[in-house]
ROSE-4610 file (N, C-alpha, C; in Angstrom, 1 decimal, always signed):
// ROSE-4610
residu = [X/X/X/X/X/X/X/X/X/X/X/X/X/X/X/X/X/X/X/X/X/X/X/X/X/X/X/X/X/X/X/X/X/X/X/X/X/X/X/X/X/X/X/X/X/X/X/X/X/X/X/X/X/X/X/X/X/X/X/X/X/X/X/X/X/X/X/X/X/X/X/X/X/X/X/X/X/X/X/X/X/X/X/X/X/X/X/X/X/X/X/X/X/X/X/X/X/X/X/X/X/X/X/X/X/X/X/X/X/X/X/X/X/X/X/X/X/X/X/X/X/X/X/X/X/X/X/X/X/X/X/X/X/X/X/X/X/X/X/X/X/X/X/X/X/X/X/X/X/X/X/X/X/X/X/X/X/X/X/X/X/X/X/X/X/X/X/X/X/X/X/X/X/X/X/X/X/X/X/X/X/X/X/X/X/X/X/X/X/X/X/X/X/X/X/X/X/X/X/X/X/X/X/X/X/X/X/X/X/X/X/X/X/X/X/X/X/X/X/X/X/X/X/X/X/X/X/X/X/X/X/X/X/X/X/X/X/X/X/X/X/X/X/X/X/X/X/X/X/X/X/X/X/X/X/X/X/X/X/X/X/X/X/X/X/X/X/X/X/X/X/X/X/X/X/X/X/X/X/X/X/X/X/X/X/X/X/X/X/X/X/X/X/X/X/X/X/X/X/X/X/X/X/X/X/X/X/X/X/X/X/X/X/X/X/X/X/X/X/X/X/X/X/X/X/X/X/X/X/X/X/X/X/X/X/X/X/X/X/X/X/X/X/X/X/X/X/X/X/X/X/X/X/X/X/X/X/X/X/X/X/X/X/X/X/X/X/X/X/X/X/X/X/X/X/X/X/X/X/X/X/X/X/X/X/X/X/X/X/X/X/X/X/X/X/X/X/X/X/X/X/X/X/X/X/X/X/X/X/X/X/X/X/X/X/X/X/X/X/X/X/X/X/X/X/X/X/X/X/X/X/X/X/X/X/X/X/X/X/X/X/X/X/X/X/X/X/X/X/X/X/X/X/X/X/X/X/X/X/X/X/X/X/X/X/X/X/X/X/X/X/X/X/X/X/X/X/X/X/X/X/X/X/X/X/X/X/X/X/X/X/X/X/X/X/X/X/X/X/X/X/X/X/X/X/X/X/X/X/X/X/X/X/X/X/X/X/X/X/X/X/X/X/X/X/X/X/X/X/X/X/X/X/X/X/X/X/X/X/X/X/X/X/X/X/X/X/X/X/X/X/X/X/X/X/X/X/X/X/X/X/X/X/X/X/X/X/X/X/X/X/X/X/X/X/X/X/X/X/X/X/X/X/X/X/X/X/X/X/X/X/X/X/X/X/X/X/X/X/X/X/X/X/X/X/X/X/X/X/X/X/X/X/X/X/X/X/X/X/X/X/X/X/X/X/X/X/X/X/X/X/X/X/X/X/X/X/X/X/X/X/X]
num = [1/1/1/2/2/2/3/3/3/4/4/4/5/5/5/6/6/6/7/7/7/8/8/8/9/9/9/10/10/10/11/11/11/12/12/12/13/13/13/14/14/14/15/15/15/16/16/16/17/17/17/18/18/18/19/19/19/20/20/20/21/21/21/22/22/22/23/23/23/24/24/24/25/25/25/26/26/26/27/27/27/28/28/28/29/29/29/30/30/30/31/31/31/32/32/32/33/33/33/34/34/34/35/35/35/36/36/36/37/37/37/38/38/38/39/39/39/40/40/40/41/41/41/42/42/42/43/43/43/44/44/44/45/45/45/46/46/46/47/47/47/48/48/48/49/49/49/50/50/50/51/51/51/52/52/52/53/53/53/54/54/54/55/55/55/56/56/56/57/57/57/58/58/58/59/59/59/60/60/60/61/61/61/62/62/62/63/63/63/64/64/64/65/65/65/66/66/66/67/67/67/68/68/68/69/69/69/70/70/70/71/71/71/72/72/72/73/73/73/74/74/74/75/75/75/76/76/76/77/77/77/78/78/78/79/79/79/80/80/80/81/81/81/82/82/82/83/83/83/84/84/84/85/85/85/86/86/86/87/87/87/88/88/88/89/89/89/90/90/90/91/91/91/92/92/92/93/93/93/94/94/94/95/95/95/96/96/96/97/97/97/98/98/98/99/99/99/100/100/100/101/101/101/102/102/102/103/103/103/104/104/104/105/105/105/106/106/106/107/107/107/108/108/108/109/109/109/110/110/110/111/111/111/112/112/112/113/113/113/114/114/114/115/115/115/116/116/116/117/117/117/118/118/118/119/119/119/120/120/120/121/121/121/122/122/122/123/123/123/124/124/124/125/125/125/126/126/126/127/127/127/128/128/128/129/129/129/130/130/130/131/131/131/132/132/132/133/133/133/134/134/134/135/135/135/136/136/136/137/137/137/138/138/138/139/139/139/140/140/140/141/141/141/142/142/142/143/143/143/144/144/144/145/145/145/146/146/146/147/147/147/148/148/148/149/149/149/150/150/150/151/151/151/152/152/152/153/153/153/154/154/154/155/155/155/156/156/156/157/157/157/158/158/158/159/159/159/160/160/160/161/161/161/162/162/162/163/163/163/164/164/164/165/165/165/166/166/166/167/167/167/168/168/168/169/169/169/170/170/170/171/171/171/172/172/172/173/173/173/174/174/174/175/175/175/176/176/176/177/177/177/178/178/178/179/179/179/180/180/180/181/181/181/182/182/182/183/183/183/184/184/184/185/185/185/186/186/186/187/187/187/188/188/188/189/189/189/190/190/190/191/191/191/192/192/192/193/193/193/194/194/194/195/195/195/196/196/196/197/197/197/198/198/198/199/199/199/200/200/200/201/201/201/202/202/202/203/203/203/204/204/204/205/205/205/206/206/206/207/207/207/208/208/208/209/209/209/210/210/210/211/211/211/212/212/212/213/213/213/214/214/214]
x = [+27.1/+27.0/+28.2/+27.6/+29.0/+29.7/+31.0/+31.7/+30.9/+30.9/+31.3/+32.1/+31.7/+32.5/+32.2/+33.3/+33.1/+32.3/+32.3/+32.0/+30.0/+29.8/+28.2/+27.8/+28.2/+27.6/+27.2/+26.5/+26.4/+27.4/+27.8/+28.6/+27.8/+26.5/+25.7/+25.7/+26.4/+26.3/+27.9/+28.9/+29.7/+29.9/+28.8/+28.9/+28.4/+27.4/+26.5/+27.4/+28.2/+29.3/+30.4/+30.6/+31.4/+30.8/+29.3/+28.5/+28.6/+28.5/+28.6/+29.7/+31.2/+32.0/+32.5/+32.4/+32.6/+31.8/+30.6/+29.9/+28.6/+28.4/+27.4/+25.7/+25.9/+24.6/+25.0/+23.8/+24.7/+24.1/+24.5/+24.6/+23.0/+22.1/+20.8/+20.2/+20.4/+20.1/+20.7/+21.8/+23.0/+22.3/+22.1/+21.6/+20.4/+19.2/+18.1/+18.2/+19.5/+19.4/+19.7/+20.6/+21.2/+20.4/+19.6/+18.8/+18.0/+18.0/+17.2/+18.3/+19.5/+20.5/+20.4/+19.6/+19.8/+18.7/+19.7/+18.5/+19.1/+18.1/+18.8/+20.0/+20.9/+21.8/+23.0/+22.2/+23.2/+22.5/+22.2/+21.4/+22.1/+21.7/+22.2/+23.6/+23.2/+24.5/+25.5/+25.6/+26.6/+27.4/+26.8/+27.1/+27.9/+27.3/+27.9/+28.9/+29.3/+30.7/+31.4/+31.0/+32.0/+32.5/+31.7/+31.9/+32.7/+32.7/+33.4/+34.5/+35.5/+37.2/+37.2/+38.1/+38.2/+40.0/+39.8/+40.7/+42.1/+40.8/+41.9/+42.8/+41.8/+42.3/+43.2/+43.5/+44.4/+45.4/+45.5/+47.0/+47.9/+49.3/+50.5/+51.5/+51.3/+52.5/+52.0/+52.8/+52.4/+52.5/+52.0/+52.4/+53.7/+53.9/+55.2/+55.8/+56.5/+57.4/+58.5/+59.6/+60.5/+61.5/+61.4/+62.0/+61.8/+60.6/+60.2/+60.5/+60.9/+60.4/+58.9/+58.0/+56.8/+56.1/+55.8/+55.1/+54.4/+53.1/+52.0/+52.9/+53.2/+53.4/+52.6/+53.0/+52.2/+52.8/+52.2/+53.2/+52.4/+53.2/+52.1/+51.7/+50.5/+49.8/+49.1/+49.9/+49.5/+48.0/+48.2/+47.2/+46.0/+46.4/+45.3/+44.6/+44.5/+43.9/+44.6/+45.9/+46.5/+47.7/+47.6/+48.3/+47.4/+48.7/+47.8/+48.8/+47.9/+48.7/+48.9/+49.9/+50.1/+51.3/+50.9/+52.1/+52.8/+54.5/+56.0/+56.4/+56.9/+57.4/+58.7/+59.7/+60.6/+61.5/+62.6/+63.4/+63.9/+64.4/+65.5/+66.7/+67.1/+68.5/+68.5/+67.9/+68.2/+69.4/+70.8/+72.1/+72.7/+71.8/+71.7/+70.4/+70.1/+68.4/+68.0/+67.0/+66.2/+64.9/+64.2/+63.7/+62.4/+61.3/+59.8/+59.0/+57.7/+56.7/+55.3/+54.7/+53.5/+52.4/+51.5/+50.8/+49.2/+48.4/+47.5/+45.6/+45.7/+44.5/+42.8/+41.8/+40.7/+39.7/+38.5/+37.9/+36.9/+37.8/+37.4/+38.1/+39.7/+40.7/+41.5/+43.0/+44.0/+43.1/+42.9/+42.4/+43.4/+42.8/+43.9/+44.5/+43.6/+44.1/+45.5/+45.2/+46.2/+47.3/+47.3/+48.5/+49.6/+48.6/+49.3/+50.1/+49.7/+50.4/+51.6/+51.4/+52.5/+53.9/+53.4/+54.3/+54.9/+54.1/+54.8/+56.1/+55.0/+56.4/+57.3/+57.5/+58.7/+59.5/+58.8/+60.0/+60.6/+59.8/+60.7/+61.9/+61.9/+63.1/+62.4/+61.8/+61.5/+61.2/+61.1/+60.5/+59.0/+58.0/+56.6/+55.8/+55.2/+53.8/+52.9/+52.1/+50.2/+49.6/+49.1/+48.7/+46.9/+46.5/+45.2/+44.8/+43.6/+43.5/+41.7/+41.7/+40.9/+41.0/+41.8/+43.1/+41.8/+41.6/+40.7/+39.5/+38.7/+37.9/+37.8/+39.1/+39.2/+39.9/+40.2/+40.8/+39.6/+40.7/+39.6/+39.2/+37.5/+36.8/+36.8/+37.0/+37.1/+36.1/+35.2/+34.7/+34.3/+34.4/+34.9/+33.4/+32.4/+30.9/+31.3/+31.6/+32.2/+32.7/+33.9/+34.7/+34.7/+33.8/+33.7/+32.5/+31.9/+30.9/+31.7/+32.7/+33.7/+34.3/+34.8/+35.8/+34.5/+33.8/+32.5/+32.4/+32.7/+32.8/+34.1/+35.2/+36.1/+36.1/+37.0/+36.9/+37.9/+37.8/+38.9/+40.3/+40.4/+41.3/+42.0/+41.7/+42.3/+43.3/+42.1/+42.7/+43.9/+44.1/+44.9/+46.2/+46.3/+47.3/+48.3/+46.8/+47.3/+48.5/+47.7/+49.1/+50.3/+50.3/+51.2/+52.5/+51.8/+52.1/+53.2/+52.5/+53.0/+54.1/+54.6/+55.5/+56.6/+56.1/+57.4/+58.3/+56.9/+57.7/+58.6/+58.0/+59.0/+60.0/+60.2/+61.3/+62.3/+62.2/+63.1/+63.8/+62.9/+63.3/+64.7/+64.8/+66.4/+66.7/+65.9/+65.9/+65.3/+65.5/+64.7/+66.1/+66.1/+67.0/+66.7/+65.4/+65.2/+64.2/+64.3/+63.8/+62.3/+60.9/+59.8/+58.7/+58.2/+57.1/+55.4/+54.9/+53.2/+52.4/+51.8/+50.7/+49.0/+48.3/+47.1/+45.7/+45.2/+44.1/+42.6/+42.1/+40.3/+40.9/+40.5/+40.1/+42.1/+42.9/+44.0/+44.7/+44.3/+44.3/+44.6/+43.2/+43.3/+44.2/+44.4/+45.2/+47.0/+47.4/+48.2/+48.6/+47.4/+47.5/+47.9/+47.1/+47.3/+48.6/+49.1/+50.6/+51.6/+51.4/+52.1/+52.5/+50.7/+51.1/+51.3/+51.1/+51.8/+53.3/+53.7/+55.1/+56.1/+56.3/+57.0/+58.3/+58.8/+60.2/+59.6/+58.1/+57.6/+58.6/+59.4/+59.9/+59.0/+58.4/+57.4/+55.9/+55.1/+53.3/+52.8/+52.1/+51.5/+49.7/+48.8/+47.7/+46.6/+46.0/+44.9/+43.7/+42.8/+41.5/+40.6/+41.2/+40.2/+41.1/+41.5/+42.7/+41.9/+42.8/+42.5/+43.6/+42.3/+43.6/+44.1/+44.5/+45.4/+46.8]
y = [-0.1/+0.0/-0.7/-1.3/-2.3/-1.6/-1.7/-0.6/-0.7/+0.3/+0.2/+0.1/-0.9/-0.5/+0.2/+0.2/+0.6/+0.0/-0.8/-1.9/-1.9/-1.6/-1.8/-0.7/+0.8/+2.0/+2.1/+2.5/+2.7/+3.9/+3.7/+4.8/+6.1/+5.9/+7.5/+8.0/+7.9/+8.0/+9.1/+8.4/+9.2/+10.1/+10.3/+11.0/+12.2/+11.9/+13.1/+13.8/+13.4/+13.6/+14.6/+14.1/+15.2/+16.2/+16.1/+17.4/+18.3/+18.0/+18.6/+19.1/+18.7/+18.7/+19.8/+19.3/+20.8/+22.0/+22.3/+23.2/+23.5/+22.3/+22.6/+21.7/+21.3/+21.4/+21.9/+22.9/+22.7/+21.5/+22.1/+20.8/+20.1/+21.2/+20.7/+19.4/+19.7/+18.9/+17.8/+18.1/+16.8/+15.6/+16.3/+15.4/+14.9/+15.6/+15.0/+14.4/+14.3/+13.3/+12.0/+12.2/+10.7/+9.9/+11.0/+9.5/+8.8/+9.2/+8.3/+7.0/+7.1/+5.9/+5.2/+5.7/+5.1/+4.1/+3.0/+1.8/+0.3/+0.1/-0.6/-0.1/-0.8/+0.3/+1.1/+1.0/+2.3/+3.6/+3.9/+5.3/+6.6/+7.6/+9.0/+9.4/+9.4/+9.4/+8.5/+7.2/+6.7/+6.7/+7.4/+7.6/+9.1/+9.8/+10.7/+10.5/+9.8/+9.6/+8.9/+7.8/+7.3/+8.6/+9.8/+10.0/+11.3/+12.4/+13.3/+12.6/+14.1/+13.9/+13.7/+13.0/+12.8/+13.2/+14.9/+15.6/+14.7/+14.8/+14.3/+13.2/+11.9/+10.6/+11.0/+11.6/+11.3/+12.1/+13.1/+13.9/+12.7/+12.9/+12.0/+13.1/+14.3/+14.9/+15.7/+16.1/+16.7/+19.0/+19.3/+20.7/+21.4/+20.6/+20.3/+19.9/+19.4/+18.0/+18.4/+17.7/+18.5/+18.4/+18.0/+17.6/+19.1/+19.1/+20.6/+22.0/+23.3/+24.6/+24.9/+25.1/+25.4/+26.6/+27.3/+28.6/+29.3/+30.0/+30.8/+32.3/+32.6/+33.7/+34.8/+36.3/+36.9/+37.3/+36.8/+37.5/+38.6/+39.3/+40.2/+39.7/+40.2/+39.6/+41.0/+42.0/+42.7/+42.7/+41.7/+41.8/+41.3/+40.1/+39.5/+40.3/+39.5/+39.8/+40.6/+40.9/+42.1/+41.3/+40.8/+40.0/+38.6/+38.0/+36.1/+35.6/+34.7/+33.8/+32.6/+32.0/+30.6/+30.1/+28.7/+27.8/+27.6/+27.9/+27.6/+27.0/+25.8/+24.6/+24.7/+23.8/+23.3/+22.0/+21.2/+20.3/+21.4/+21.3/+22.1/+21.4/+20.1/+19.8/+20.2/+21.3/+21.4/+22.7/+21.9/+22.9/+23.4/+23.8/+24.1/+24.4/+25.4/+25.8/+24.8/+24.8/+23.5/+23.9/+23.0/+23.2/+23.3/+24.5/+24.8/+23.8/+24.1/+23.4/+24.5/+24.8/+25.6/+24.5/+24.3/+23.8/+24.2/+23.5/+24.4/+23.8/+24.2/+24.1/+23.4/+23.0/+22.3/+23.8/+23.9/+24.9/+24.9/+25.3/+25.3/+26.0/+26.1/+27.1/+26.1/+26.6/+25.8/+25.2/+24.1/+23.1/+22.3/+21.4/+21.1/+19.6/+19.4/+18.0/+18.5/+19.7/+20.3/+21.0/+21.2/+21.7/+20.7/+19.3/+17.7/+17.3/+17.8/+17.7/+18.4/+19.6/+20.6/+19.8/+20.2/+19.2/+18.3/+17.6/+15.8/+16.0/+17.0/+17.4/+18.1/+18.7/+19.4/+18.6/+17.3/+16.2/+15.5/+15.3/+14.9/+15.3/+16.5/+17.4/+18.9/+19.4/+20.7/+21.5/+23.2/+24.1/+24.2/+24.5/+24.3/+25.5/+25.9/+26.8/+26.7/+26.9/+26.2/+27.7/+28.4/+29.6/+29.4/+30.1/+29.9/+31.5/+31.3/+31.8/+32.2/+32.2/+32.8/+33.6/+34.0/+35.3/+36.3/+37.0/+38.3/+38.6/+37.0/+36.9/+36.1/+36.3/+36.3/+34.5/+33.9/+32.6/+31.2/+30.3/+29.1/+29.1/+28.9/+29.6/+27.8/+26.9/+26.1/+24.6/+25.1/+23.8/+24.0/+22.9/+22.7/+23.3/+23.0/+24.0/+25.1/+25.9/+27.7/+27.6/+26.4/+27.3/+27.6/+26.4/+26.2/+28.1/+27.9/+29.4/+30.4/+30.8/+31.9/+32.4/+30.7/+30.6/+30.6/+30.3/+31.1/+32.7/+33.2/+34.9/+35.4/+34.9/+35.7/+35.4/+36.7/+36.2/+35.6/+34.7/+33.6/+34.2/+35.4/+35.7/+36.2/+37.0/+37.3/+36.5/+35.2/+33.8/+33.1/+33.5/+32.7/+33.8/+35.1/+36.0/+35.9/+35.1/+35.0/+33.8/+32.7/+31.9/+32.0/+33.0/+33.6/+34.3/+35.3/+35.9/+34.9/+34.0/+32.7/+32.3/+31.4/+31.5/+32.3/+33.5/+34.5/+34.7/+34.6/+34.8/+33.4/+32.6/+31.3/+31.1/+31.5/+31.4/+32.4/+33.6/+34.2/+34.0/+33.0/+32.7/+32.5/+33.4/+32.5/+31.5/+30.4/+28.8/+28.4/+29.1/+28.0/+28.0/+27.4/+27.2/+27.5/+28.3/+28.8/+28.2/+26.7/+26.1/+25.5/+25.7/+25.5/+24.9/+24.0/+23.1/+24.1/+22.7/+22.7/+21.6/+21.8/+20.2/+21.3/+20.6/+21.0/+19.8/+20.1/+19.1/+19.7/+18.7/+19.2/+20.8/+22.0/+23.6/+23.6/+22.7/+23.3/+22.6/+22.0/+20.8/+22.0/+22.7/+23.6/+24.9/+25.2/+26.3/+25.9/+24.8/+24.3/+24.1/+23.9/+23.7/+25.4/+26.3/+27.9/+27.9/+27.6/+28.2/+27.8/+26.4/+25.8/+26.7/+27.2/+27.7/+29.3/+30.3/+31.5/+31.3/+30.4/+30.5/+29.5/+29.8/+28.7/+28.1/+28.8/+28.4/+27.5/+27.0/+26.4/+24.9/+24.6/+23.5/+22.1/+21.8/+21.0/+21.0/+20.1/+20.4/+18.6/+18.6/+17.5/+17.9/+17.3/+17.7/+16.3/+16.3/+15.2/+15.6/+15.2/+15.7/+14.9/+13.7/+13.2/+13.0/+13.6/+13.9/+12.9/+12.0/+11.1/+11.4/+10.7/+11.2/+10.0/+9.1/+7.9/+8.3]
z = [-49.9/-51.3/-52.0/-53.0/-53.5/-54.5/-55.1/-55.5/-56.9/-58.1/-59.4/-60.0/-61.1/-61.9/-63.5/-64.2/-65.3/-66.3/-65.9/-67.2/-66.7/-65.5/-65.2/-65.6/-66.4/-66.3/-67.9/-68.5/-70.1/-70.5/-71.6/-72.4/-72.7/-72.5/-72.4/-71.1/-70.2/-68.9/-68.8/-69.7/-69.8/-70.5/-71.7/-72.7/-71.8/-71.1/-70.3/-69.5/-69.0/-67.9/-69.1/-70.1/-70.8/-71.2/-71.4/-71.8/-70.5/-69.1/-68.4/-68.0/-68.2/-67.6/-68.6/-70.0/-71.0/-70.8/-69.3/-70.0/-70.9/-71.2/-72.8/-72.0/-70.8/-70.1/-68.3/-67.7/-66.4/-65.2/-64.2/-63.1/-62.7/-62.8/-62.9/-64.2/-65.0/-66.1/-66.1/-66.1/-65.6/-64.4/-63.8/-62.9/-63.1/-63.6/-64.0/-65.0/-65.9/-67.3/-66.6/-65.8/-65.0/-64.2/-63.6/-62.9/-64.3/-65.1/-66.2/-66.1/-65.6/-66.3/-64.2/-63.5/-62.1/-62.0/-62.3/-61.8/-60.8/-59.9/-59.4/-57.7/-57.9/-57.2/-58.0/-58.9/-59.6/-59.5/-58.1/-57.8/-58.5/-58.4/-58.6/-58.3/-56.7/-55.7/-56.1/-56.1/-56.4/-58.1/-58.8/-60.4/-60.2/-59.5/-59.5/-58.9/-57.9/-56.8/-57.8/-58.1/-59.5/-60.6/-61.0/-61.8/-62.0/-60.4/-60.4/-59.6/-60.3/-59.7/-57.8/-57.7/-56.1/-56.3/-55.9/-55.9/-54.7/-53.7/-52.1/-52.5/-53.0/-53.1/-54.7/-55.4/-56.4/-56.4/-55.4/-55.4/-55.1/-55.6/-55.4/-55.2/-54.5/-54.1/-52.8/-52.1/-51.1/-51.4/-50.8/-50.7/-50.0/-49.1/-48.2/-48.4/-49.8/-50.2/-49.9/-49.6/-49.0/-50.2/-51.2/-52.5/-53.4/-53.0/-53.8/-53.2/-54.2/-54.1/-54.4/-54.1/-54.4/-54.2/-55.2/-54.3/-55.5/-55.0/-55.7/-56.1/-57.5/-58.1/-58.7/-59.1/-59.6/-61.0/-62.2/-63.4/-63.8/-65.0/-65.9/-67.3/-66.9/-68.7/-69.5/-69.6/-70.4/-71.0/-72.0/-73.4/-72.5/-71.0/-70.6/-69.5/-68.8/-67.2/-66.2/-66.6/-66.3/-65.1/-64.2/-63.1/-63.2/-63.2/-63.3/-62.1/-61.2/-60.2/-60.8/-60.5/-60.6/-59.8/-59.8/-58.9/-59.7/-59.3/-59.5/-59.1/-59.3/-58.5/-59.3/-58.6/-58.9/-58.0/-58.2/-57.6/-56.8/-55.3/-54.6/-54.6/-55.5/-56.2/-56.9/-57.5/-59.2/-58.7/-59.9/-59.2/-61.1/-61.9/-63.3/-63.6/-64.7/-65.0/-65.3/-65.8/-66.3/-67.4/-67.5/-69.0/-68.1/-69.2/-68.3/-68.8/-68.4/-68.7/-67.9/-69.0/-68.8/-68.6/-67.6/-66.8/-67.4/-68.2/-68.5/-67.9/-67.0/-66.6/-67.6/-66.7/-67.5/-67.7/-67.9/-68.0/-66.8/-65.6/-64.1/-63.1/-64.0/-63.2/-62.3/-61.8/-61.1/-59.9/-60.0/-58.9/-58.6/-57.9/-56.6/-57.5/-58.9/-59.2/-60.1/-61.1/-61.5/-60.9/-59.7/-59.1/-58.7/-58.5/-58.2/-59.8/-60.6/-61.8/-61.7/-61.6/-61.9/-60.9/-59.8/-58.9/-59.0/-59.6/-60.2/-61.2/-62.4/-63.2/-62.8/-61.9/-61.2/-60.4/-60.2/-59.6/-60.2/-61.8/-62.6/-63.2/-62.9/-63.1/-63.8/-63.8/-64.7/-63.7/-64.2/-63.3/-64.2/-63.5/-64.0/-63.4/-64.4/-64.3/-64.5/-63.4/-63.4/-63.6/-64.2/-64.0/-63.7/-63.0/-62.9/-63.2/-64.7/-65.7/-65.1/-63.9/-62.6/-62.1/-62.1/-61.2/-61.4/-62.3/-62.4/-61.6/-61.6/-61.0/-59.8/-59.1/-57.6/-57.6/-58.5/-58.9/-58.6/-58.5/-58.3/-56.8/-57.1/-56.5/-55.0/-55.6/-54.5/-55.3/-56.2/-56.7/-58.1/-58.8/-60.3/-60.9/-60.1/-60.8/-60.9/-59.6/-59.9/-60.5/-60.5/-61.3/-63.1/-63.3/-65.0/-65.2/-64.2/-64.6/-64.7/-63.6/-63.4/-64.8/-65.8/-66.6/-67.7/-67.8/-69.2/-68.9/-68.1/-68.2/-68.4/-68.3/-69.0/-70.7/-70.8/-72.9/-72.8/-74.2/-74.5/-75.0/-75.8/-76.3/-75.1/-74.0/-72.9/-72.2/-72.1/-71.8/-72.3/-73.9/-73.9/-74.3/-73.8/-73.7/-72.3/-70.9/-70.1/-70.2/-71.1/-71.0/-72.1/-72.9/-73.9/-73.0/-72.0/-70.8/-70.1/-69.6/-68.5/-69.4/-70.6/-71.6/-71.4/-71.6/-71.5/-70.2/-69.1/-68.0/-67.3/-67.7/-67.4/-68.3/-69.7/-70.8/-70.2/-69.4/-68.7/-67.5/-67.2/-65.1/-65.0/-64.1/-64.0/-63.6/-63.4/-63.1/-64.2/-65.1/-66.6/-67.5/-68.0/-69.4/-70.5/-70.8/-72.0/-72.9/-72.7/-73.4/-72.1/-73.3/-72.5/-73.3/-72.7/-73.4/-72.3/-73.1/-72.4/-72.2/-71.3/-71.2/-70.9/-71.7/-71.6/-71.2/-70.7/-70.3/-70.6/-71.7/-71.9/-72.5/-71.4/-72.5/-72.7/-71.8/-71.6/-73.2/-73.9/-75.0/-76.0/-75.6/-77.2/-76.8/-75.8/-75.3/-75.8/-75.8/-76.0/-77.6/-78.8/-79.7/-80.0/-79.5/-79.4/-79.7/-78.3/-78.4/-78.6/-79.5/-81.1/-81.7/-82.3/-83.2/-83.2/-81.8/-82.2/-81.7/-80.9/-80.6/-80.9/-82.3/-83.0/-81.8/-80.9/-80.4/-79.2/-79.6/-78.3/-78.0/-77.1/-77.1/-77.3/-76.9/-77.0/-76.9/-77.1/-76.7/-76.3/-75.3/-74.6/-74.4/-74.6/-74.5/-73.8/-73.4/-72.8/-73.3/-74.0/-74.1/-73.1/-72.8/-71.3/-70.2/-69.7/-68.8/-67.4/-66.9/-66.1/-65.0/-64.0/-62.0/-61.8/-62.8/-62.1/-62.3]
């Protein structure tokens, strides 16, 4: 099969792909709206391979880096889900605190493309928090379908206590310096706009609303 590209696929092809990826149709539908756009060798199968994340092929950090601290945490979230896990990374040169960065997941839970984020930014120099906002319900379950279902049954307001939570506990670390931003991707976009605006001392805010694995 010869590769695709972008340019061969219609723009309703991706709009359907954001209806689905937001949630707002599920994976059945999805698929039977698409083969309307499969013609030719632009089958099913290969629209879809074009079209979902290829987790393996776009990590650029390893788990093992030997540059990195990395490790799965448990904080408290009170108001939220009570204990939230998330990945803590950091430089193992870092010989002074350094500035955080709260890590904020799509609406699917810490997957493996977001934890290659957190990572990255922790080699640029920051300590970083991926919290996966899954924790309650046993975390990310292993694929981006569970996981968007998992993440339509918790309530939202819980949700974003847990990363209110995550904030605090990284603005304390004793490897942080006090000062702490956010990057949000897709649900993590508006989570991020959130905590603008209840935590005025937020150091900074970064958001993607089509967050890309290049």
């Amino acid at each position: 099969m010869s590769d695709i590209k972008k340019e061969d696929i219609k723009q309703e092809v991706f709009d359907l792909y954001d209806d689905y990826a937001h949630n707002r149709i599920d994976r059945r539908s999805f698929v039977q709206k698409l083969s309307t756009y499969a013609v030719g060798s632009l089958t099913v199968a290969s629209l879809m391979s074009f079209l979902m994340p290829d987790y393996v092929g776009a990590i650029q950090t390893s788990k093992d880096d030997p540059n990195l601290k990395s490790e799965y945490i448990n904080y408290p979230s009170p108001k939220g889900g009570g204990t939230i896990k998330g990945l803590l990374s950091m430089p193992v040169s870092a010989k002074a605190p350094l500035g955080g960065i709260i890590v904020v997941h799509e609406n699917r839970g810490l997957n493996p493309h977001i934890e290659d984020i957190a990572r990255r930014a922790a080699l640029a120099g920051f300590i970083t928090l991926a919290p996966d906002a899954l924790t309650p319900l046993g975390g990310y379950p292993g694929t981006d379908d569970a996981g968007r279902e998992l993440q339509s049954k918790r309530d939202r307001k819980e949700m974003q206590e847990d990363f209110i939570a995550a904030y605090a506990y990284l603005k304390a670390h004793k490897d942080c310096n006090g000062k702490v931003g956010v990057v949000g991707f897709c649900y993590g976009g508006g989570i991020a706009n959130m905590m603008a605006v209840r935590i005025p001392e937020l150091a900074a805010k970064c958001l993607s609303m089509a967050d890309s694995q290049q």
